[in-house]
N, C-alpha and C positions, 0 to 999 in steps of 0.2 A: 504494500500500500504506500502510496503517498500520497501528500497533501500540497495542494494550492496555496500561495501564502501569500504574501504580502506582494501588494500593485505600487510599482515607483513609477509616476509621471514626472518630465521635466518641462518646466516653463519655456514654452518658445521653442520645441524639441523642431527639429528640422527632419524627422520621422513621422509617420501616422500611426493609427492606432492597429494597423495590419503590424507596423516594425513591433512590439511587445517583443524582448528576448526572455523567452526562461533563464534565469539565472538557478541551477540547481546546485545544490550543495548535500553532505549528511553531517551527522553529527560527528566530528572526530575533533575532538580538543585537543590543543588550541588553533589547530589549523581554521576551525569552523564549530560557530557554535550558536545550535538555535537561540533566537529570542525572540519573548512575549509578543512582540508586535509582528511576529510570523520571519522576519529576515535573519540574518546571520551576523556573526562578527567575528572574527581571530584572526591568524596569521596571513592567510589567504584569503579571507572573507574582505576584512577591510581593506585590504589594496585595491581589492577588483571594484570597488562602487568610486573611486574617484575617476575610472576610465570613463564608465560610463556615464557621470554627469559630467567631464567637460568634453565628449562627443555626442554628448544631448539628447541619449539614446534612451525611451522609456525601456524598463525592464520589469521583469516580476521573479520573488522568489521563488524555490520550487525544494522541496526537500526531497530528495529523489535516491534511494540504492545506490552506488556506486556502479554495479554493473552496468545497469539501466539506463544512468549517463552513459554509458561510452554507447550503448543501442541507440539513442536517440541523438546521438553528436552523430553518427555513425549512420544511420538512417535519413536524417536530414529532414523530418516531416516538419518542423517547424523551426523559428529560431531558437536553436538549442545550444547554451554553455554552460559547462561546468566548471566550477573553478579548484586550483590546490591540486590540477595534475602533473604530473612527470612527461615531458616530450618524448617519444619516441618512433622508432622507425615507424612501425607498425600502423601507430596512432595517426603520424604525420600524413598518410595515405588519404584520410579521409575527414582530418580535422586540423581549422585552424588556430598557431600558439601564439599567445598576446604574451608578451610581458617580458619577463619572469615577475611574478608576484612577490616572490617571496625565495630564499635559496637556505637550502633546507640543514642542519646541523646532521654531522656524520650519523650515520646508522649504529643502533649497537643492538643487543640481543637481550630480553628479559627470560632469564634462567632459572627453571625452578628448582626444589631443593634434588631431584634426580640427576639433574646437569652435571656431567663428570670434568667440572672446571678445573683446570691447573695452570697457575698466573707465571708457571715457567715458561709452559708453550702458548706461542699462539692460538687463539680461537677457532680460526679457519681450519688449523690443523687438526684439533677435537673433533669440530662439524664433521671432515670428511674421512674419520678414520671411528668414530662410534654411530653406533647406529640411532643415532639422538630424531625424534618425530619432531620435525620443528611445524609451528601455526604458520599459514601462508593464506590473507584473505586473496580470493577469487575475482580475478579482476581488475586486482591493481599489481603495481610493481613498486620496487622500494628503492627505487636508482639503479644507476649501471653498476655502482661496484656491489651491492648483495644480489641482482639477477647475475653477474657474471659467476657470484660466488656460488648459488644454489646450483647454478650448470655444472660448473668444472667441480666444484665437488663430488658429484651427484646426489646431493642432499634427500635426508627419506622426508620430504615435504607432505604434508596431508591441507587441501585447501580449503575451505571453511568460511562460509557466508556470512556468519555473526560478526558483529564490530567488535572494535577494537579492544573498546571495554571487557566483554564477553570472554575472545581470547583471552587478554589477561588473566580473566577467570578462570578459564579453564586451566590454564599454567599450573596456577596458585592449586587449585583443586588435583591437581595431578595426572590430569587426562593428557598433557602432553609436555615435554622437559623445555621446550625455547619459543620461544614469539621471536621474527624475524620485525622490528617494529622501531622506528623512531620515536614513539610516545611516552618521552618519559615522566611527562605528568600524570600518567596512569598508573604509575606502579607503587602497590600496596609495599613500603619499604621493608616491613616487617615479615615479608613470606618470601622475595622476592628479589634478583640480586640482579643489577645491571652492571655488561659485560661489555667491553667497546670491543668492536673490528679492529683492530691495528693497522687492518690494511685498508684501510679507508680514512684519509685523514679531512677529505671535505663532501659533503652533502653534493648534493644536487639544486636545480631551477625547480621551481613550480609556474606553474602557467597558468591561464586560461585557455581552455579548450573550447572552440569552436564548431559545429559543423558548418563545413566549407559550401555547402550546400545554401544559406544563409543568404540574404541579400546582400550582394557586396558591396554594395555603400556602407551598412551596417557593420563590417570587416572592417574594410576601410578607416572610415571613422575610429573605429578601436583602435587600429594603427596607428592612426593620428597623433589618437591621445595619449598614448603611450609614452609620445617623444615631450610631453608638454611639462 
């Protein structure tokens, strides 16, 4: 399910009321985080609405799955963006990248007490040498250096639709030993042990995602404002 949310009109928009872009987001803090009045705000949240008021573009919010954005940036049935994504090849095919919004702090691992950690070796080296089930949500990616790492390791990955929060959960509960996750404002510090990549000493871009499909004046204009 999701829900309809909040209508932003801009005075004097050089748009009609056919341009309305879904602006979709989920809850993942502090990237993005509902509020009362239906819209969003955090890391990625609040970059992306100064685009669109100085290229004059009405939008509405949308709280929408994660998956389901990339279906509908990806399909193209209406103006559809999602914001707080990762650019990639794949993605780049069918959607247009505004920004970067936001560039994101290295990746690390949240470890539960099964995690056979040893602070002599490297991390990566544990990953691909114990048979550790690591959380991998469905649908997204966590930058180039942990998609490189889950490859060449060959990681025993299990992929999992619930947020972020939830994982955690599960961690903590012991259905699984690692969360592959940059959220370290989710972590219960009392159950729960955060672990850095070594081999990753900088994060990634985050974007706004577009589908290219999209009026492209309404593109456009976001490019615009980008440089402003």
């Amino acid at each position: 399910m999701f829900s309809i949310l909040a209508i932003v009109t801009l005075a004097a928009a050089p748009f009609s009321a056919d341009d309305v872009v879904v602006l979709s987001y989920y809850d993942r803090p502090p990237y993005m985080v509902s509020q009362p009045d239906g819209g969003a705000t955090g890391l990625t949240a609040d970059p992306a609405v100064p685009l669109f008021e100085r290229a004059c573009i009405p939008y509405r919010w949308q709280m929408t799955p994660a998956k389901r954005q990339l279906s509908q940036v990806k399909e193209g049935t209406g103006h559809d963006c999602g914001i707080g994504w990762f650019k990639t090849a794949e993605r780049a095919r069918f959607a247009e990248f505004i920004g970067p919004l936001y560039h994101d702090r290295p990746a690390v691992i949240l470890a539960g007490p099964g995690f056979p950690f040893d602070p002599a070796r490297p991390v990566e080296q544990t990953l691909a040498e114990v048979k550790t089930l690591v959380l991998v949500k469905d649908g997204l990616t966590y930058g180039s250096y942990v998609t490189k790492l889950i490859s060449r390791a060959q990681l025993n990955t299990s992929l999992v639709t619930v947020e972020q929060a939830q994982m955690v959960n599960m961690v903590v509960a012991g259905r699984a030993e690692a969360d592959l996750l940059s959220a370290r404002w989710l972590i219960p510090a009392e159950t729960i042990r955060i672990i850095e990549l070594t081999g990753d000493p900088t994060g990634d871009d985050r974007y706004l995602m577009c589908s290219r499909k999209m009026n492209p004046r309404i593109l456009e204009a976001l490019k615009d404002a980008q440089g402003e």
